[in-house]
N, C-alpha and C positions, 0 to 999 in steps of 0.2 A: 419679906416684902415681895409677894408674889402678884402685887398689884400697884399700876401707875396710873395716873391720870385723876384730872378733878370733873372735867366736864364727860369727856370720852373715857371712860376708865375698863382699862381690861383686865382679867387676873389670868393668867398661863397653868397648865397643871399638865400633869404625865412626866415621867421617866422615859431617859434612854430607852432602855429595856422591859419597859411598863405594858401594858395592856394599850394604850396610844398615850398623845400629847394632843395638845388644844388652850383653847382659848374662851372666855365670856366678854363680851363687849358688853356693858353697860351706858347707857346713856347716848347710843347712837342714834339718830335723829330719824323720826317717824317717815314714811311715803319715800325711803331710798330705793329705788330697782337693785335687786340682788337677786345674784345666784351663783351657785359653786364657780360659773366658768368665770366671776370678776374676779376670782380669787385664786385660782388654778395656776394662770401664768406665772406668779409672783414665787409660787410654793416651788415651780418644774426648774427656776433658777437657782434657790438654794438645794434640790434635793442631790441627794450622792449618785454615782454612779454614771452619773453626766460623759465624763471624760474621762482621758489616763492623768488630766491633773489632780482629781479628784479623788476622796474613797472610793472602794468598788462594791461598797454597800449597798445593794440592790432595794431601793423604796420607791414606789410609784407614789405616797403623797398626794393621794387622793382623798380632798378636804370632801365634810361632809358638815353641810351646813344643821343642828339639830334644833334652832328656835330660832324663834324672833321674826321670823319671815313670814309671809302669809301671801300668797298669789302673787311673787315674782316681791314683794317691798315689804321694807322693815316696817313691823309694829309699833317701834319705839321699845317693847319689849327686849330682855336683856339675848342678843344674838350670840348662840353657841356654838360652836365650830370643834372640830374632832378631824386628827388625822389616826388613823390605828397605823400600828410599829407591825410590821410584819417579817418583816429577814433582821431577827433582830441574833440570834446565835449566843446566846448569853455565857455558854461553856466554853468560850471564849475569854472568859475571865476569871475563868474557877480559881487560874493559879495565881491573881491578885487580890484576892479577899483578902490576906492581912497582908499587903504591900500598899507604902504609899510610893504612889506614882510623879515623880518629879516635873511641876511645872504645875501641873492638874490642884484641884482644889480635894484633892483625897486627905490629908492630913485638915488641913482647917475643918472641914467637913466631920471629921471625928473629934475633933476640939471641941467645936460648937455642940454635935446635939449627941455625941456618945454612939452614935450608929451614921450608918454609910451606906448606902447601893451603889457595891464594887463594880456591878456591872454597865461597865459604858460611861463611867460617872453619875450615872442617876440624876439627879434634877441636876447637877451645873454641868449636866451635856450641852455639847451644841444644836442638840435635840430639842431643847426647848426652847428654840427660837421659831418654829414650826409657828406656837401658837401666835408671837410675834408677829412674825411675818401675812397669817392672813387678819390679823387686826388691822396691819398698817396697809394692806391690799381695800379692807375696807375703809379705811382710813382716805384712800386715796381718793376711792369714786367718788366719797364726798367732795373731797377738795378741787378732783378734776371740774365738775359744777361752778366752783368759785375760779377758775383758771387757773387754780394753781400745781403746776408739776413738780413730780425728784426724781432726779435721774441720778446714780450714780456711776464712776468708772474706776479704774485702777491707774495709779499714777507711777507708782514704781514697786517692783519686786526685790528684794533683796540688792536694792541698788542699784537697778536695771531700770530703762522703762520703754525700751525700745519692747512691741510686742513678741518678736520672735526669740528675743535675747531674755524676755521674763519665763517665756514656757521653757525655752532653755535651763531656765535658774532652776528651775520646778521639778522638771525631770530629772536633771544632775542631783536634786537633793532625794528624788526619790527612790535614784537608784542608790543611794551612799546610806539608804535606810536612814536619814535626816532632815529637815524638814527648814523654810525658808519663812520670812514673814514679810511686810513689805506697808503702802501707805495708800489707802484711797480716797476717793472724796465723792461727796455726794452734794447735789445741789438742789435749792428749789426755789423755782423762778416762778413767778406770777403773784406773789406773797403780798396782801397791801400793806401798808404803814400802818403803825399802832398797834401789832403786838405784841403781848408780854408786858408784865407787871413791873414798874422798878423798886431798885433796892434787893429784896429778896425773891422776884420774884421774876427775874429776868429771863427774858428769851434764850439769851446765848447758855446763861447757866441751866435750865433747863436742857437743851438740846445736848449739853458736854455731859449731863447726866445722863440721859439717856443713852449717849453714847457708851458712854463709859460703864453703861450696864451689860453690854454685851461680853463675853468671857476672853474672848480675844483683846479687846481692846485696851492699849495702854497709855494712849496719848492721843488727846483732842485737839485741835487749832481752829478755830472761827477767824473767815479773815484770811489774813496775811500772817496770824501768827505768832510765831518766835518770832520770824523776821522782819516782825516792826521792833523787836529790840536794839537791831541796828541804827535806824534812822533818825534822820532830826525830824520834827512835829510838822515843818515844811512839805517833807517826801511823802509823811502817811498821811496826812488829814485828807478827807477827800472833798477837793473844793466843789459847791452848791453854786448852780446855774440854773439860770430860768428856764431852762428846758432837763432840770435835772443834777444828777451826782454826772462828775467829771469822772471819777474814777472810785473802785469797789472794796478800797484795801480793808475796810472794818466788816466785809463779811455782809452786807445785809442788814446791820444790826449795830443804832448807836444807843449808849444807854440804857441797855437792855431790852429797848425796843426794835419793832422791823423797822426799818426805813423805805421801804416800796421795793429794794435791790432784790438782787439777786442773792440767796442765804446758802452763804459758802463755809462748808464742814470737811474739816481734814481729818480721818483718825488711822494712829499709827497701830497695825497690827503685828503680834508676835509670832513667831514661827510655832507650829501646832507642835504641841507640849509630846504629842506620843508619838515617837522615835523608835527607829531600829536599835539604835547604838545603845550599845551597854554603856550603863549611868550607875551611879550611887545614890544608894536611897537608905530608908531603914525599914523594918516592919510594925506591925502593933504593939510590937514587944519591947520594941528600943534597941531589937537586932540589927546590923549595917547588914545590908544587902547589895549583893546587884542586879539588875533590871536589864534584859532588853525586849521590847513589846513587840509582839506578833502578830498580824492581823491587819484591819482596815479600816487606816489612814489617813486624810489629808496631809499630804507635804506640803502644801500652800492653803491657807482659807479663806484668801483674797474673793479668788470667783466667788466662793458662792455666800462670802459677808455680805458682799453687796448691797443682795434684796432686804437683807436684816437689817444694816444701817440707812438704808433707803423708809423701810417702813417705819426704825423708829423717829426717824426724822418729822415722817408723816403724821405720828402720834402726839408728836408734840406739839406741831402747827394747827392740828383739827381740833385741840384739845385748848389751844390761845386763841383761835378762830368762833370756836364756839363763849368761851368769854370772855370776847368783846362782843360777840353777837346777843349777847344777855340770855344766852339760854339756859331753862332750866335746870337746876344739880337734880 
């Protein structure tokens, strides 16, 4: 499933360690103004090398737009996007070729299709969110058009959410060759009422999919949550006033529809799977090994999920926006 969407549909391709990664946007809507820089800022958020919280994997992530555009606006034609891997150091991994890596999808990955690209994880890198990311940047332009924004932030770090006490958590894990994970949320305001199919065809479930397409993510909340499992039906309903919702605890979204709110997304992410510390693992063999990985890392993937969870939010909006809008498949 290297492809989402019915109306907006994009399919991802490249490796870690690949010649690049990218994206095809299919079905993105004729006369849009585009060019590399609408899509540049979104890409300079998630790339490495940002900060000391970050990998220090050096990528500039310089999209390159290769169809669908013609004098500044899209065709309608399918829009192809390409970033090329450049500081990629693959001999870096030589001494993991028959090692599966704890956490990582190494072992499933040789279940499923009997081969693997040990280097960098290969397609379920977090390299392949690259193509992600400038679909859901163009995802955006559209939407910004209709009023609608996502902005996401970081709520808390490893149980932290004071800002200096989460960089704190970050660096302490980095130096202990360990790694932290934490919760962010994303939101998108301006959304009108009426999207999303029901039954099976629901806004929220959509967006939890999406979510929960990303490799980091383990846990989605629309809303208020778990924590409507506390209350009595009094504290969550959110009472309707002629000027309005009184209050937002369903997220945006009743009955798998929007409701005009503001579409509030929580997802709980894990602490990055590659660690200094010596682990147990096995090889190809069904040998017990042990593992400690070398190299470069995110000890947190908070920062730079962000833009990832921001744009697939945006994939799923422009893609229920478009029908309701009755636009052509």
């Amino acid at each position: 499933m290297n492809t989402m969407g019915r109306n907006f549909r994009i399919t991802t391709f490249g490796e870690s360690h690949g010649a690049a990664v990218g994206v095809v946007v299919d079905g993105c809507p004729a006369g849009l103004p585009l060019q590399e820089s609408d899509i540049q800022p979104l890409l300079d958020r998630r790339k490495p090398g940002t900060s000391p919280l970050t990998s220090t994997r050096r990528e500039e992530d310089r999209i390159e737009i290769l169809s669908g555009v013609f004098e500044g606006r899209t065709t309608g034609a399918p829009v192809a996007m390409m970033v090329r891997n450049e500081e990629k150091r693959s001999q870096d991994y030589d001494a993991l070729r028959e090692i599966f890596r704890p956490g990582h999808a190494d072992f499933t990955y040789q279940v499923k299709y009997g081969i693997r690209d040990h280097r960098g994880g290969g397609r379920s890198s977090g390299r392949e969110t690259i193509g992600r990311v400038a679909a859901g940047a163009l995802a955006m332009k559209y939407l910004s058009g209709k009023g609608i924004t996502i902005a996401g932030k970081i709520v808390e770090v490893h149980g932290r959410s004071d800002p200096r006490e989460i960089e704190d958590a970050i660096l302490a894990a980095k130096m202990a060759g360990d790694s932290v994970g934490g919760i962010a949320e994303i939101v998108g305001r301006g959304c009108p009422a009426g999207l999303g199919d029901p039954i099976f065809g629901k806004l929220d479930a959509a967006i939890a999919g999406a979510m929960m397409g990303i490799g980091a993510v383990k846990g989605v909340e629309i809303g208020d949550g778990f924590a409507v499992a506390g209350r009595f039906g009094s504290e969550n309903n959110d009472p309707i006033r002629k000027d309005g919702f009184a209050s937002n605890h369903a997220g945006g979204i009743l009955g798998g529809i929007s409701s005009g709110q503001d579409i509030v997304v929580r997802i709980a992410i894990k602490p990055t799977p590659t660690i200094g510390k010596t682990q147990h693992t096995v090889d190809i063999h069904g040998n017990e090994r042990e593992i400690a990985i070398e190299g470069r890392h995110d000890p947190c993937i908070l920062p730079r999920i962000l833009p990832v969870a921001e744009a697939m939010l945006a994939l799923v909006l422009i893609d229920a926006l478009l029908e309701q809008e009755g636009y052509p498949h």
